[in-house]
C-alpha positions as CSV (number, residue, x, y, z in Angstrom):
1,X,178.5,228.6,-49.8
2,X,176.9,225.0,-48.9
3,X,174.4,223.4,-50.8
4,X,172.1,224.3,-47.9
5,X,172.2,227.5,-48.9
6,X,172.3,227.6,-52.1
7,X,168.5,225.5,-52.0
8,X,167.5,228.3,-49.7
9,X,168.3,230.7,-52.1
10,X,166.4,228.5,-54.9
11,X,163.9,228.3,-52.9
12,X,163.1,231.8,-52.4
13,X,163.9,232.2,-56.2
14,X,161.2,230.1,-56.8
15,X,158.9,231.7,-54.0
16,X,159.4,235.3,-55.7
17,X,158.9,233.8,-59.5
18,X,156.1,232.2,-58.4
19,X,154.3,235.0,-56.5
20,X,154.7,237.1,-59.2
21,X,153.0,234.9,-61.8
22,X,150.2,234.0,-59.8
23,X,149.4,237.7,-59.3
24,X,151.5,239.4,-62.0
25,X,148.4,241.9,-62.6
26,X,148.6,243.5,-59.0
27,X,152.3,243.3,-59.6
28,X,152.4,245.1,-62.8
29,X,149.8,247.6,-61.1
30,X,151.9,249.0,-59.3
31,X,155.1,249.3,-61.9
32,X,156.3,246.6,-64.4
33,X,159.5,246.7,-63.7
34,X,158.4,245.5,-60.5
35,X,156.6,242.3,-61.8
36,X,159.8,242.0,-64.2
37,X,162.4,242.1,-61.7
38,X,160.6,238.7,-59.5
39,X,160.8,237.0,-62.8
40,X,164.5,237.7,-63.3
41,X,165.2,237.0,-59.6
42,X,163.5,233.6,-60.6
43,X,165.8,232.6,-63.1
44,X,167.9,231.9,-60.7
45,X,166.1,228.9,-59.6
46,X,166.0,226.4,-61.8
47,X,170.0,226.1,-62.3
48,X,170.5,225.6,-58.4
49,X,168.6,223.0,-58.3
50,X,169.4,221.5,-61.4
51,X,173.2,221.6,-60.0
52,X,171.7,220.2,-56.3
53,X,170.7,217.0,-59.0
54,X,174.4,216.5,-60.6
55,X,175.8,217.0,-57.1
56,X,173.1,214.2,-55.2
57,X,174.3,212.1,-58.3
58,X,178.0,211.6,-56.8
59,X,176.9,212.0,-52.7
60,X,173.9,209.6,-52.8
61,X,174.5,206.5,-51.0
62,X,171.5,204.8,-52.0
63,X,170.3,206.6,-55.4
64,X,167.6,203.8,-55.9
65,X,165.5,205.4,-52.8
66,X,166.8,209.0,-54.0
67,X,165.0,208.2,-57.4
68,X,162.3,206.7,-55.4
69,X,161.8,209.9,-53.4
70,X,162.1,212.2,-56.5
71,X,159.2,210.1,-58.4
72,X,157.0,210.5,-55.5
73,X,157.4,214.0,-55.1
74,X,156.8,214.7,-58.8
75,X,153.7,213.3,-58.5
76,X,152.7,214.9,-55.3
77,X,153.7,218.4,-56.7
78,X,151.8,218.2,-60.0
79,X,148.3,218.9,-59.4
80,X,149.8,222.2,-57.4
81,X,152.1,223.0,-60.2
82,X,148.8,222.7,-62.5
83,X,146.2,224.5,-60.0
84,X,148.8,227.8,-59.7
85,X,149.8,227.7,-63.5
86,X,146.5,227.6,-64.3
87,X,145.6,230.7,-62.7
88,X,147.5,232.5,-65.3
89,X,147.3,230.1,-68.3
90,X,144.3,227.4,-68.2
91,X,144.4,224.5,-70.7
92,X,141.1,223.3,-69.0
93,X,139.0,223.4,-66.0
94,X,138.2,220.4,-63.2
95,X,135.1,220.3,-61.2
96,X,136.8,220.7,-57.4
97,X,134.2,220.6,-54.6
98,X,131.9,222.2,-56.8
99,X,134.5,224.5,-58.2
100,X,135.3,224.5,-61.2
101,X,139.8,225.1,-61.4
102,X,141.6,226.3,-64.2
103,X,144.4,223.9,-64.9
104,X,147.8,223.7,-66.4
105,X,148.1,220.8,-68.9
106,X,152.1,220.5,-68.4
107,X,154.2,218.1,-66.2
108,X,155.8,220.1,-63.3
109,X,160.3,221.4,-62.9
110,X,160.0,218.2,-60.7
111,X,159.7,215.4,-64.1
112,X,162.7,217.4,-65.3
113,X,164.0,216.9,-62.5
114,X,163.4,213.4,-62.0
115,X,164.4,212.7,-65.3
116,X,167.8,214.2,-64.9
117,X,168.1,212.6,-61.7
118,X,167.4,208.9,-63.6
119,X,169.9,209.9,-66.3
120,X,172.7,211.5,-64.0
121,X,172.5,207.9,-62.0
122,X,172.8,205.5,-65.0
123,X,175.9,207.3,-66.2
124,X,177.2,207.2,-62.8
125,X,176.7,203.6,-62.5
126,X,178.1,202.9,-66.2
127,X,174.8,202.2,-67.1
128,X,174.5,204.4,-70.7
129,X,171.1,202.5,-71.2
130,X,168.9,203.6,-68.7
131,X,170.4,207.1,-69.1
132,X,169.6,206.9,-73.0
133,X,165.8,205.9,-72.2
134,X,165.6,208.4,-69.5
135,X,166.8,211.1,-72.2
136,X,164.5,209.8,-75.2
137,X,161.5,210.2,-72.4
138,X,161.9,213.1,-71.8
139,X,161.9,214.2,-75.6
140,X,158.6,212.3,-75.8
141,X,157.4,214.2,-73.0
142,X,158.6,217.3,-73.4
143,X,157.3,216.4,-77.6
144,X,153.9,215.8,-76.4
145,X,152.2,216.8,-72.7
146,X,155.4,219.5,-71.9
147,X,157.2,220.1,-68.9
148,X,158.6,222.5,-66.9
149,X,162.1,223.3,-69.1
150,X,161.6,220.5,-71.2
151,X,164.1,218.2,-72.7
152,X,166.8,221.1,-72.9
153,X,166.5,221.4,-69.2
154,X,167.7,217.4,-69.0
155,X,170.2,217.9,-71.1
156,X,171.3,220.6,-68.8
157,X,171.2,218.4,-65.9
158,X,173.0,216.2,-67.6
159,X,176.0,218.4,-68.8
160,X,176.4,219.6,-65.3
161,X,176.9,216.1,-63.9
162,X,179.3,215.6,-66.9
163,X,181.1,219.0,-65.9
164,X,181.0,218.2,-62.2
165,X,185.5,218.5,-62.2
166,X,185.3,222.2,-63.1
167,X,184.0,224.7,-62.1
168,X,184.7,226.8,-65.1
169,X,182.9,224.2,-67.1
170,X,179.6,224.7,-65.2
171,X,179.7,228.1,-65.5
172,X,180.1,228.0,-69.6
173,X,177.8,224.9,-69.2
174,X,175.5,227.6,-67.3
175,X,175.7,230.3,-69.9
176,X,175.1,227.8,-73.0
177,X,171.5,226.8,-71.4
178,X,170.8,230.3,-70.8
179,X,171.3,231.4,-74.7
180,X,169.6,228.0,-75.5
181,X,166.7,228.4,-73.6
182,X,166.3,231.8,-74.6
183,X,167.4,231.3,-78.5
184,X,165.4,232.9,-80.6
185,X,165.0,236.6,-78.8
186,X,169.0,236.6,-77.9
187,X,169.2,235.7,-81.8
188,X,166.9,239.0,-82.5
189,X,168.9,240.7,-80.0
190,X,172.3,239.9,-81.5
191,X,171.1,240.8,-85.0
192,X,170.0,244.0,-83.5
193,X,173.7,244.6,-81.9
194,X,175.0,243.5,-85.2
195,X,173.3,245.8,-87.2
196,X,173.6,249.4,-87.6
197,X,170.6,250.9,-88.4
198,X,167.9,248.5,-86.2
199,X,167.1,249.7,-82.8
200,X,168.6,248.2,-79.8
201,X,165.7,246.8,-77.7
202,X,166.0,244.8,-74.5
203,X,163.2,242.7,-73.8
204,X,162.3,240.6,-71.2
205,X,163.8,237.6,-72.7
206,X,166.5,239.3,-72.6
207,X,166.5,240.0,-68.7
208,X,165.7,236.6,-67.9
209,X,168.7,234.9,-70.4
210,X,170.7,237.4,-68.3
211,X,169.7,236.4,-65.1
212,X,169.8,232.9,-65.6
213,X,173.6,232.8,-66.8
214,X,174.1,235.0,-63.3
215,X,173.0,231.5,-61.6
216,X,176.2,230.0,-63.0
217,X,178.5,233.2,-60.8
218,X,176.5,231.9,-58.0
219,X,177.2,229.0,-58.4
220,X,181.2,229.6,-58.3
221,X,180.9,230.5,-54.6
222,X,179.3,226.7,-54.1
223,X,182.0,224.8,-51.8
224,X,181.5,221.3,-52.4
225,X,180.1,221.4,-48.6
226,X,176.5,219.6,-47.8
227,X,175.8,222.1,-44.8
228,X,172.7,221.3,-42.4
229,X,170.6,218.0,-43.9
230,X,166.6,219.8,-45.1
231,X,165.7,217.2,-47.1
232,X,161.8,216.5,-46.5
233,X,161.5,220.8,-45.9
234,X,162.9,221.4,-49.7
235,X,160.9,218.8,-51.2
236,X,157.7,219.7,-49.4
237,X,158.1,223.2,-50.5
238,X,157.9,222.9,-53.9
239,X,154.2,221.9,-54.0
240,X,153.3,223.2,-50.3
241,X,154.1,226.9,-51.7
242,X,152.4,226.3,-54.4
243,X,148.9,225.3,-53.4
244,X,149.4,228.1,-50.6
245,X,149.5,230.6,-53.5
246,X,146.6,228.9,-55.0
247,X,144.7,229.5,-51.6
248,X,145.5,233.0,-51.9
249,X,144.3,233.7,-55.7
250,X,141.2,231.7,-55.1
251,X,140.5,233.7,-51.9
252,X,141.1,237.3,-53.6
253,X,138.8,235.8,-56.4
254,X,136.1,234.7,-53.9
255,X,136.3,238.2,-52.2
């Protein structure tokens, strides 16, 4: 499987997830396993294209205009990421052409990404500074505004690019962010196993700690091969879906 494909599937990952947040009441109308099962497929997402970063680390040949083009899209992307977050959890409101927009207050997947990108790059290069502020920024960030996955999806970047040889490694690499992300109802969950008088009960949590350790057996069917070149169509999808899903909330609540 290229990395062509593998962003496709991402990308329709993140499609699905992001449908189903924006309208996760009509979803959940018509069953909840419904609205559950577009979360889990959206798990998926994140890891992809977290690999796609560790894997542009090593291919780039000119990773200054790669960071470049990653800055610019994060900033392009977040006031989409905020408008369709918002819809389902506003931190505040902005007057809009006389509307007034529930927004997000939370950086967008693409700072994560960015940031894992900058990091990835200075250890490439030998250059363990930069990749230590890029690391301590996104603590602060993730400490203080938030972003998408925060500073444990960096980190997760990071480890990827670090267990680029093996593909074994990834996958445990994989399966460690899952549990990590997911911590404390996978803790619950285990106590529950452990024990043998508390009742067994599978949340969603759980579902989506599952599906996003799947992304690493994906990801063992990756073969190192770039496939067709979609560069400016994956990075204008990100916030192009997302203001399109906007359009359609806002419509629905206009109607």
């Amino acid at each position: 499987m290229t990395a062509f494909i593998l962003k496709l599937i991402a990308c329709l990952a993140m499609l699905v997830d992001h449908s189903a947040l924006v309208f996760e009441s009509q979803l959940t109308a018509v069953s909840p396993w419904l609205y559950t099962g577009c979360r889990m497929f959206g798990r998926l997402a994140f890891p992809i294209f977290a690999l796609g970063i560790a894997e542009g680390t090593t291919h780039t040949s000119k990773p200054g205009k790669y960071l470049l083009r990653m800055f610019v899209f994060a900033i392009l992307a977040q006031l989409p990421f905020s408008m369709m977050v918002g819809t389902r959890i506003p931190s505040f409101t902005m007057d809009l052409f006389g509307l007034q927009v529930p927004l997000y207050r939370s950086f967008s997947v693409m700072v994560t990404l960015f940031l894992g990108l900058a990091a990835c790059l200075s250890i490439h290069k030998g250059k363990h500074f930069w990749a230590a502020v890029a690391i301590i920024a996104a603590f602060m960030i993730d400490r203080t505004v938030g972003m998408d996955y925060g500073f444990l999806g960096v980190l997760f970047i990071v480890c990827l690019y670090l267990a680029r040889g093996s593909k074994l490694q990834r996958l445990v690499v994989v399966m460690l962010f899952a549990v990590c992300f997911y911590f404390s109802p996978m803790a619950v969950f285990a106590k529950q196993l452990l024990s043998k008088t508390a009742e067994v009960k599978v949340t969603q949590s759980v579902l989506y700690c599952a599906s996003m350790a799947f992304s690493g057996i994906v990801m063992l069917l990756y073969n190192k091969q770039r496939g067709p070149s979609a560069k400016l169509f994956i990075y204008c999808f990100y916030p192009v879906h997302m203001l399109i899903l906007w359009l359609f909330w806002a419509f629905d609540k206009i109607i």
